[in-house]
C-alpha positions as a Markdown table, in Angstrom:
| # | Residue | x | y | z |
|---|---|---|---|---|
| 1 | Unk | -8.8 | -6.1 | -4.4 |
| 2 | Unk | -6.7 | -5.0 | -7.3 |
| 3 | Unk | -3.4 | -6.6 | -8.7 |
| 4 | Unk | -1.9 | -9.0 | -6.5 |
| 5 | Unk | 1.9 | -11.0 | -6.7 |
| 6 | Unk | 1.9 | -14.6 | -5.9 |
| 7 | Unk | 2.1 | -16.5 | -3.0 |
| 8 | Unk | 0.8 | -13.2 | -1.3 |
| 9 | Unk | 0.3 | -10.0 | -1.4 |
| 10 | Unk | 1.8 | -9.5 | 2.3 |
| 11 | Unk | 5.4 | -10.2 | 1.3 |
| 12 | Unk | 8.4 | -9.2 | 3.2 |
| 13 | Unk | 10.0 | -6.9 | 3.3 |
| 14 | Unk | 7.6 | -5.3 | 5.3 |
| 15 | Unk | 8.5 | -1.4 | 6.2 |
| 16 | Unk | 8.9 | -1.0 | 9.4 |
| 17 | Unk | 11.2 | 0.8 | 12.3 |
| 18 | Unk | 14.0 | -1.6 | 12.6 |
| 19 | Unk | 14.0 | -3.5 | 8.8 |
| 20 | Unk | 17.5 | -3.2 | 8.0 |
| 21 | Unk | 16.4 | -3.8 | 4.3 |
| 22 | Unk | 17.6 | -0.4 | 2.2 |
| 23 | Unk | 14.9 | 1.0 | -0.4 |
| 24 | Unk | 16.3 | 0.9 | -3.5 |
| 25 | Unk | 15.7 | 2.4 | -6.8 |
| 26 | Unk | 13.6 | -0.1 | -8.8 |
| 27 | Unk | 12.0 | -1.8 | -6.1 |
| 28 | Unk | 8.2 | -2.3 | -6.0 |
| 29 | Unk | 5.8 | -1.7 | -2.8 |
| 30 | Unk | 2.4 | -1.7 | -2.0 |
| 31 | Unk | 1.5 | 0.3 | 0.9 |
| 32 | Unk | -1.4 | 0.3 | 2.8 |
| 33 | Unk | -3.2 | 1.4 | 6.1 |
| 34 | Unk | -6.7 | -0.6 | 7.4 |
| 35 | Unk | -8.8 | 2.2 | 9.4 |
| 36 | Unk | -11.4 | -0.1 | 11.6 |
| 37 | Unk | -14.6 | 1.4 | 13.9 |
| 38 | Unk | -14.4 | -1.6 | 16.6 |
| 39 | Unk | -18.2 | 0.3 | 17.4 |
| 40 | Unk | -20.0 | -0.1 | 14.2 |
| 41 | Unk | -17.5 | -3.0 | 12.5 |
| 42 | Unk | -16.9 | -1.2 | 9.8 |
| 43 | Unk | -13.7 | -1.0 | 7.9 |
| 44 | Unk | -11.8 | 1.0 | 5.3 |
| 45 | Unk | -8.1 | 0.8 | 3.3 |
| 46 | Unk | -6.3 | 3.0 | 1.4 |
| 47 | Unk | -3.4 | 2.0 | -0.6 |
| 48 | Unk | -0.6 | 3.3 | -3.0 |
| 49 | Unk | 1.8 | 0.9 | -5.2 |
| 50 | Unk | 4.6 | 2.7 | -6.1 |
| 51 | Unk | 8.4 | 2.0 | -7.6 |
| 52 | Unk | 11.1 | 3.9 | -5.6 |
| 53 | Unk | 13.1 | 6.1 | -7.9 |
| 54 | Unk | 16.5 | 8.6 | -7.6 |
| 55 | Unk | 14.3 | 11.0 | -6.4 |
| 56 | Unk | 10.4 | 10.4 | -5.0 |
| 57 | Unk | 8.9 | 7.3 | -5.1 |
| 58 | Unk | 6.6 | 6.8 | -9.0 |
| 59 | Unk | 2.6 | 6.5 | -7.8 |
| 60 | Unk | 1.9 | 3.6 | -10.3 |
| 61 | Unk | -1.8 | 3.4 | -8.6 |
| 62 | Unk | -4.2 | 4.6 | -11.2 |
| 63 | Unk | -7.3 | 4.9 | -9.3 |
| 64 | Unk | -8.7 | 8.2 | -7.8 |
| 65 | Unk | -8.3 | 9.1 | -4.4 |
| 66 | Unk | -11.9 | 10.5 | -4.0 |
| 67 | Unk | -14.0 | 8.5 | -1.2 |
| 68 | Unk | -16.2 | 6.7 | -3.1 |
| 69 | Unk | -19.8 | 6.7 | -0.7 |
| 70 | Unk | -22.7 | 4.7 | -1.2 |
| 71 | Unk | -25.8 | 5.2 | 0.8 |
């Protein structure tokens, strides 16, 4: 799974339309997006942890971003 922050790594805040919670410089966020195929049950994620900065938000994620495939 990678690094994870106790209890959970599904912590508020979450982002979302309608968090009032401001991104500030410092802060720490994993985001991620689940892709499922309800037809085969297969599943995929792809994620970033990054620290929000003055300016663009530092990728601290140090794995490629090349699909890995196995057949």
């Amino acid at each position: 799974m990678g690094a994870a922050w106790p209890p959970t790594w599904m912590e508020q805040p979450m982002i979302n339309k309608g968090n009032p919670v401001v991104l500030e410089k410092n802060m720490s966020f994993f985001t991620h997006m689940i892709l499922n195929d309800r037809k085969t049950g297969l599943s995929m994620a792809v994620a970033e942890q990054a620290i929000i900065t003055e300016d663009a938000p530092e990728i601290i994620t140090h794995v490629p971003r090349t699909p890995i495939i196995k057949s």
